[in-house]
C-alpha positions as CSV (number, residue, x, y, z in Angstrom):
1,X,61.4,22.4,52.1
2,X,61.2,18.6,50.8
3,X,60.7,15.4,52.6
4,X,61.6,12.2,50.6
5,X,61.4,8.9,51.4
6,X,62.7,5.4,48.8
7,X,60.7,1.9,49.0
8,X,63.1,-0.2,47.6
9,X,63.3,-4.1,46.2
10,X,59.5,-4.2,46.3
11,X,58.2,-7.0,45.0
12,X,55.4,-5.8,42.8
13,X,55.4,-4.4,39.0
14,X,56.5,-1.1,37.6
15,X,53.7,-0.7,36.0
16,X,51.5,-1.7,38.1
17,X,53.2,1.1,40.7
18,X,53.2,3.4,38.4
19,X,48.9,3.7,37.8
20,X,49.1,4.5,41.1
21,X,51.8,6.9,41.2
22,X,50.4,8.8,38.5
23,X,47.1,9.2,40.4
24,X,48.3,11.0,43.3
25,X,50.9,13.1,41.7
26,X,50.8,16.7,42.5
27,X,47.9,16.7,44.8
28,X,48.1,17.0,48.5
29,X,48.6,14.8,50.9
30,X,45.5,14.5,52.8
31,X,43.8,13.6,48.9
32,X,47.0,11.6,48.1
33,X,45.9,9.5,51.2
34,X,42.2,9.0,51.0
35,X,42.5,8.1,46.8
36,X,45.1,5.2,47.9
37,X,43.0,3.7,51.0
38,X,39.6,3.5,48.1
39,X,42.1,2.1,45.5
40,X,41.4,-1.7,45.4
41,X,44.9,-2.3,44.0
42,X,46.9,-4.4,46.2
43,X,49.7,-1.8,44.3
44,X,47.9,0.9,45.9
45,X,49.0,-0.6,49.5
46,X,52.6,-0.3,48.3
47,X,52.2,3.0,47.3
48,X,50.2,4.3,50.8
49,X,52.9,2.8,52.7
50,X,56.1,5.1,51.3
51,X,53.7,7.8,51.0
52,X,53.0,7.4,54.9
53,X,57.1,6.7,55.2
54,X,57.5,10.6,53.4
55,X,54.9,12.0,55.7
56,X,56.7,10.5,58.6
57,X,59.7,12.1,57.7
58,X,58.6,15.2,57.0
59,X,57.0,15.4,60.7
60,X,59.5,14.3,62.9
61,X,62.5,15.1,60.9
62,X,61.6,18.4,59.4
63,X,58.5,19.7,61.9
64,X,56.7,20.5,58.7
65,X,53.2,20.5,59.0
66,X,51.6,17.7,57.9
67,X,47.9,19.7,56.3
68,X,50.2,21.6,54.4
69,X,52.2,19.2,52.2
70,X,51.5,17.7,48.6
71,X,52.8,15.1,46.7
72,X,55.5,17.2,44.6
73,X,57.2,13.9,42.8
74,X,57.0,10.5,43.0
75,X,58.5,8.0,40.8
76,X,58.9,4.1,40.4
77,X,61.9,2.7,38.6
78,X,62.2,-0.8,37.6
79,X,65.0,-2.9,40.0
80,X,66.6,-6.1,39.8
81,X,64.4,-8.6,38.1
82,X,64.2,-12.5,40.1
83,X,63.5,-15.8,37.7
84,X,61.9,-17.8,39.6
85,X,60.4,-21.0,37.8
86,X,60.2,-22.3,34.4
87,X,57.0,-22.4,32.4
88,X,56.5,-25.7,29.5
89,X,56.3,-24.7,25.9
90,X,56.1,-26.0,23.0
91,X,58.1,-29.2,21.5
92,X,59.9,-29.7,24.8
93,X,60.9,-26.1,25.7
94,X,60.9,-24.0,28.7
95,X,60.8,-20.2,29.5
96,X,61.6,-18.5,32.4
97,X,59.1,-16.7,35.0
98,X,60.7,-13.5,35.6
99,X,59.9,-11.7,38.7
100,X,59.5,-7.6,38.5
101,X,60.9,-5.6,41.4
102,X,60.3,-2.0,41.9
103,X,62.1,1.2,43.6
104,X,59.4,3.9,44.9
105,X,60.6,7.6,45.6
106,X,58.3,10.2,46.9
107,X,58.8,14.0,47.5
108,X,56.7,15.8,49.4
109,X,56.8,19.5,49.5
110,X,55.1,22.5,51.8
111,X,56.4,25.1,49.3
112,X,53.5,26.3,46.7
113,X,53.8,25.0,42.8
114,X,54.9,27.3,40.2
């Protein structure tokens, strides 16, 4: 059985997410969780919390036991994107500040890997 559970709009990089993502991906949740609280990352944070949301889920939603899941997927996509001020440049020009937003999805599973 699968728990899920989306973060969206948050205001932090893709690929600053996704370091994180990839560190906990496919290991269980208990080693998920103690990896992301050593991280120093403030994108590590982000990443704790919807892992913590999936858990959640899984535990009062689905009575799985919680010792027994792992971190089957979890994926950030790039969102919306905010431009927020203008930086000078050269001869009298300007560029834009764009703001990254991300969409976290994480899957945990009690079922064994293949």
């Amino acid at each position: 059985m699968e728990a899920r559970a989306i973060a969206k709009f948050v205001r932090c990089a893709p690929r600053k997410l996704r370091r994180q993502a990839d560190m906990v991906r496919g290991r269980s949740l208990a080693e998920a969780r103690g990896l992301l609280s050593l991280a120093r990352s403030p994108a590590a944070r982000v990443v704790r919390r919807a892992l913590q949301s999936a858990a959640a889920n899984a535990e009062n939603n689905h009575d799985m036991d919680p010792d027994s899941l792992w971190v089957s997927e979890i994926a950030v996509d790039e969102s919306m994107r905010i431009s927020t001020r203008v930086r000078a440049r050269a001869r009298g020009r300007r560029d834009r500040l764009v703001r990254r937003l991300s969409h976290i999805t994480v899957v945990l599973s009690d079922e064994e890997e293949e």
